[in-house]
C-alpha positions as CSV (number, residue, x, y, z in Angstrom):
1,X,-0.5,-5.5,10.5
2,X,-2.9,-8.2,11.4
3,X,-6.0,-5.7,11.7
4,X,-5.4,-3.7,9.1
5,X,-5.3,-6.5,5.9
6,X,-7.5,-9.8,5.2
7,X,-4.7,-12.0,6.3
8,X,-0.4,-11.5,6.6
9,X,0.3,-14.1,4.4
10,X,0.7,-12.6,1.1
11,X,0.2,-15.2,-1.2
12,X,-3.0,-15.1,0.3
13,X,-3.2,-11.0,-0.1
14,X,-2.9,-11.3,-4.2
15,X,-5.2,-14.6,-4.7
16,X,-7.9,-12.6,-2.8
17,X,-7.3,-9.9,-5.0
18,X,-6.8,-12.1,-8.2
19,X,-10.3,-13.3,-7.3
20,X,-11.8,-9.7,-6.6
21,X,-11.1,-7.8,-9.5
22,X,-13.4,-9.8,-12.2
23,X,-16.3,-8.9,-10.0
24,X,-15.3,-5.2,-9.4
25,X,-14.9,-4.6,-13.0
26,X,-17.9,-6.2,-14.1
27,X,-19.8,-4.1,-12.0
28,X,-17.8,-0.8,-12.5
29,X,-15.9,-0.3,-9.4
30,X,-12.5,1.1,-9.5
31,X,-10.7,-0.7,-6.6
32,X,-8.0,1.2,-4.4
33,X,-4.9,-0.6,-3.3
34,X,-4.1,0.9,-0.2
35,X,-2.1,2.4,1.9
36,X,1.7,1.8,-0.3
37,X,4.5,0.8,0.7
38,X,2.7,-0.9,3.5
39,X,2.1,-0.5,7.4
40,X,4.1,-3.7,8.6
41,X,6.2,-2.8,11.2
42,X,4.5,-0.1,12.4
43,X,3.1,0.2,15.9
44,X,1.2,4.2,15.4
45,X,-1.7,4.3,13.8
46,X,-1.4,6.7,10.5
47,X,-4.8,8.6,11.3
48,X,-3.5,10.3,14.3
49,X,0.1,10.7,13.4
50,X,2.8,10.2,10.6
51,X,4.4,7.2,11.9
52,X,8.0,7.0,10.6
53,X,9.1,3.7,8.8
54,X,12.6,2.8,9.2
55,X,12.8,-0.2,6.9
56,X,12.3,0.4,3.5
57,X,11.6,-1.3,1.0
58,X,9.6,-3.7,3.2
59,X,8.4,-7.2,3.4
60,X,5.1,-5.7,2.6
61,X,5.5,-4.5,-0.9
62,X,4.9,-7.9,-2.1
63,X,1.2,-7.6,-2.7
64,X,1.5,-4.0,-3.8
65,X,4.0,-4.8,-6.7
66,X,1.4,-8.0,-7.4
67,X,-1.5,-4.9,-7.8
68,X,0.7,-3.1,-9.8
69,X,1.7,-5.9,-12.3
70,X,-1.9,-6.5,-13.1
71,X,-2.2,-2.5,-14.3
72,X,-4.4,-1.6,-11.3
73,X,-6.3,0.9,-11.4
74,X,-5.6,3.1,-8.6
75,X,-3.2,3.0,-5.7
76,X,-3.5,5.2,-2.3
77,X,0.1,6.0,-0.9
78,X,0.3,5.4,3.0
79,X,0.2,8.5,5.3
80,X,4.0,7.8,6.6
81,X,7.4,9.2,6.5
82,X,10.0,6.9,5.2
83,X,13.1,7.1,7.0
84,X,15.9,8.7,4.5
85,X,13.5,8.6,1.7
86,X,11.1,11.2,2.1
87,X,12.7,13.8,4.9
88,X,9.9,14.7,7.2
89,X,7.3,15.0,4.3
90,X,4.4,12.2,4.4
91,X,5.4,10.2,1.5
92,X,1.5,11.3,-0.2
93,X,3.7,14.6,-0.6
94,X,6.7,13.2,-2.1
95,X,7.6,13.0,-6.0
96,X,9.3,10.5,-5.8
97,X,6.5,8.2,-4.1
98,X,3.9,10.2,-6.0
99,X,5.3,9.4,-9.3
100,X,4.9,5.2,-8.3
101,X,1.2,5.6,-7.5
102,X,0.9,7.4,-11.3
């Protein structure tokens, strides 16, 4: 969603990251792409519940599979359930999703 990334448009998402990673690497910080698969279309907030997301894969994994093709170094899974994917365990719980983030 709009207030949780720097812009929707991804294009936008992995030029800005494109152009952040030089500097976080000179200096020795390991950058965290967060929260995979994505938060799109969801309307509760993940801190407070396990929102459930019905559409997978989204729209969203765009910029993660971007992070992901340039060997990132670390990648935080979203505190969600994913509708017939991960039962009614958080997907941060699931091997499947556990074994993408590895």
């Amino acid at each position: 969603t709009k207030d949780r990334s720097y812009t929707t448009n991804y294009r936008k998402i992995c030029e800005i990251y494109d152009d952040l990673l030089p500097g976080y690497k000179k200096y020795k910080v390991i950058p965290v792409i967060n929260h995979f698969p994505g938060h799109g279309d969801l309307n509760t907030h993940s801190r407070f519940f396990f929102p459930i997301l019905k559409n997978y894969p989204t729209k969203d994994l765009t910029p993660f599979e971007h992070a992901i093709n340039k060997k990132c170094d670390a990648l935080m899974l979203g505190h969600i359930i994913i509708k017939g994917k991960s039962g009614l365990t958080p997907i941060a719980f699931s091997k499947e999703f556990s074994e993408i983030s590895s």
